[in-house]
Kinemage of the C-alpha trace (Angstrom):
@kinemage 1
@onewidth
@group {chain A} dominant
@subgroup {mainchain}
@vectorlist {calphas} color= white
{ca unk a 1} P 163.994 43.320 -34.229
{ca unk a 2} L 167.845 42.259 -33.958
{ca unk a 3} L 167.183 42.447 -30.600
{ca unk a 4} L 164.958 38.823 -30.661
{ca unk a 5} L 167.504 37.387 -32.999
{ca unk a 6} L 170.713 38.289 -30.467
{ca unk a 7} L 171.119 33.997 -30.094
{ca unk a 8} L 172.430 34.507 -34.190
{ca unk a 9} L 174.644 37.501 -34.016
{ca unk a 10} L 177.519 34.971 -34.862
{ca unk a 11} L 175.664 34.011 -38.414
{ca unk a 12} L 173.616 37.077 -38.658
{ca unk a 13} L 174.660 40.173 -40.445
{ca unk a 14} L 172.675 43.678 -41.723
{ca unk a 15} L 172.902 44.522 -45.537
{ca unk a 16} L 174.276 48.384 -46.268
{ca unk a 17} L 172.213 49.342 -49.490
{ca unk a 18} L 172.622 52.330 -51.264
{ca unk a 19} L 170.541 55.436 -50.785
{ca unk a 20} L 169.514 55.269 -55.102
{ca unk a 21} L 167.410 52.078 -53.997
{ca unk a 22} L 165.224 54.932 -52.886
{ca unk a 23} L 164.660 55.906 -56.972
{ca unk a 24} L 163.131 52.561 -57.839
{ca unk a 25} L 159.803 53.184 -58.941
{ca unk a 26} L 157.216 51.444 -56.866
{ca unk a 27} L 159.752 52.206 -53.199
{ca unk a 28} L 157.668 52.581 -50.086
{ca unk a 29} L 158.852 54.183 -46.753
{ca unk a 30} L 157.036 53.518 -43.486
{ca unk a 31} L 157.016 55.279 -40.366
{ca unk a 32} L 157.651 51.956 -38.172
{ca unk a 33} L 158.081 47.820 -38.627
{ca unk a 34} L 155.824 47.215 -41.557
{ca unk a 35} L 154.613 44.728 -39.291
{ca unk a 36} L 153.016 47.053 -36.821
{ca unk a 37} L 150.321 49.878 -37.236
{ca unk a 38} L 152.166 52.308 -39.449
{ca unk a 39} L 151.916 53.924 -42.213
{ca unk a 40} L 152.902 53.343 -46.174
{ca unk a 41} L 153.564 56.492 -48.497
{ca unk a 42} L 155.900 56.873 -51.318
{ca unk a 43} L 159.355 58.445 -51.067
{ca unk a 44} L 158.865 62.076 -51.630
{ca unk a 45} L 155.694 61.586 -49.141
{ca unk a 46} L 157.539 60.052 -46.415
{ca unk a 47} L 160.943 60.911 -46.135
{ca unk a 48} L 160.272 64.201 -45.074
{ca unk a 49} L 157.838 62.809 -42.368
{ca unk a 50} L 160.893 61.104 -40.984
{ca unk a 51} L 163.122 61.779 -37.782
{ca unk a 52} L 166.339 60.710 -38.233
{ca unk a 53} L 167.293 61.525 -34.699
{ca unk a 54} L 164.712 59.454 -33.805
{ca unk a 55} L 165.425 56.238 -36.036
{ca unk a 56} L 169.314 56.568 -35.454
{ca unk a 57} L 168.725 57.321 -31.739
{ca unk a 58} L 171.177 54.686 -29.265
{ca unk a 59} L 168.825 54.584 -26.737
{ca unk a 60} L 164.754 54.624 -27.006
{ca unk a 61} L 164.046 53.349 -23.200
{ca unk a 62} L 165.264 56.380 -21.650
{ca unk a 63} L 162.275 58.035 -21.054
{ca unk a 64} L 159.723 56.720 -18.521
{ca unk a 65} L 156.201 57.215 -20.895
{ca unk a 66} L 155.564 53.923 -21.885
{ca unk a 67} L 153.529 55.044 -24.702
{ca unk a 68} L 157.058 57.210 -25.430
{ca unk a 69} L 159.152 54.118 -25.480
{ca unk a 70} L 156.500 52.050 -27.750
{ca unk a 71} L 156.687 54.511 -30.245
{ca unk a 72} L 160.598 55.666 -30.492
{ca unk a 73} L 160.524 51.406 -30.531
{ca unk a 74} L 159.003 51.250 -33.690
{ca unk a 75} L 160.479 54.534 -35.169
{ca unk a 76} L 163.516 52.311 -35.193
{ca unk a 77} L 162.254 50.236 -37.038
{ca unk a 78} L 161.235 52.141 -39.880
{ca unk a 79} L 161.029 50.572 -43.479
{ca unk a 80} L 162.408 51.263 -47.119
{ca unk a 81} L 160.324 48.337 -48.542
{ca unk a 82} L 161.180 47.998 -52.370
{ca unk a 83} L 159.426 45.673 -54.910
{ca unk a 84} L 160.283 42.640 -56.070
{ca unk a 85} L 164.195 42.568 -55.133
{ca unk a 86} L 167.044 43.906 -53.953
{ca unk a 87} L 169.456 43.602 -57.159
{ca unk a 88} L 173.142 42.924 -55.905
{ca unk a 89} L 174.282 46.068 -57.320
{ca unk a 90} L 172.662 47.726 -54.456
{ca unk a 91} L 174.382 46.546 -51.674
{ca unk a 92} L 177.929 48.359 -50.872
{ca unk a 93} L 178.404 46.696 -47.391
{ca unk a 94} L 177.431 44.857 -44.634
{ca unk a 95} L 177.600 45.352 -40.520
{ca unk a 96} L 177.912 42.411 -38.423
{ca unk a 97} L 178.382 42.046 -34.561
{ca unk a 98} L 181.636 40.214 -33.960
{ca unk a 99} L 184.512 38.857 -35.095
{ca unk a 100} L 182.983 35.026 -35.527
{ca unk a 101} L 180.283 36.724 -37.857
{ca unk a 102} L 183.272 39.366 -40.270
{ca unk a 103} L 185.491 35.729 -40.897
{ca unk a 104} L 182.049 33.789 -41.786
{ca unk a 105} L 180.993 36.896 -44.449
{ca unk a 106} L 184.358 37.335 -45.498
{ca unk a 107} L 184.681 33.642 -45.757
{ca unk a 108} L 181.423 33.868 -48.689
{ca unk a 109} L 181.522 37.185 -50.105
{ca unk a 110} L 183.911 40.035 -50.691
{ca unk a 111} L 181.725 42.858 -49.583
{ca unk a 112} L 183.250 45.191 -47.170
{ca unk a 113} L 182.398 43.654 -44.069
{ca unk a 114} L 182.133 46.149 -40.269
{ca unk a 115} L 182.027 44.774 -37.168
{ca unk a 116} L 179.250 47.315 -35.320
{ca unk a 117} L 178.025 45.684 -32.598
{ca unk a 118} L 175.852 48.341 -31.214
{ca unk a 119} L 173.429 47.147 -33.966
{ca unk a 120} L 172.793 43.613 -32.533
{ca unk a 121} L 171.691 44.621 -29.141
């Protein structure tokens, strides 16, 4: 998904929340974009479903199976989707990919701000 937004990485940035958002009541995890086919279950369901080699992977396109590739593509996209909002309290951080983007956060916010470019492919 960063990926298709690559012409914003100077204004663009990705929100570190804390792993408690997960004991909300009402959280749902999905295996993929929410967007695509995938599936919705509830925390305790789908967490344990979940590869976390897979999702944190560098690479997905390494493997010739283009079936392979269209599914490790939308492991990595997997979902915490959590009702209503995201209070402020939950976010401890943000990653963004470059310099311009760390002085325009840090410019607005006092969050502690990483430069990790590897996100914004």
């Amino acid at each position: 998904m960063l990926s298709a937004r690559r012409s914003k990485n100077d204004i663009i940035c990705v929100l570190r929340i804390k792993n408690t958002i997960l004991e909300i009541e009402g959280v749902i995890v999905t295996d993929k974009n929410a967007a695509r086919d995938c599936w919705f279950k509830t925390v305790n369901e789908g967490l344990p479903l979940l590869s976390t080699d897979e999702i944190f992977s560098t690479y997905w396109t390494k493997n010739d199976d283009y079936l392979e590739k269209e599914r490790l593509k939308g492991i990595k996209c997997a979902e915490v989707l959590v009702p209503y909002c995201v209070k402020p309290d939950y976010i401890f951080g943000a990653y963004v990919a470059n310099e311009i983007a760390l002085n325009k956060l840090c410019k607005i916010s006092n969050i502690n701000v990483i430069i990790k470019n590897n996100l914004f492919f």
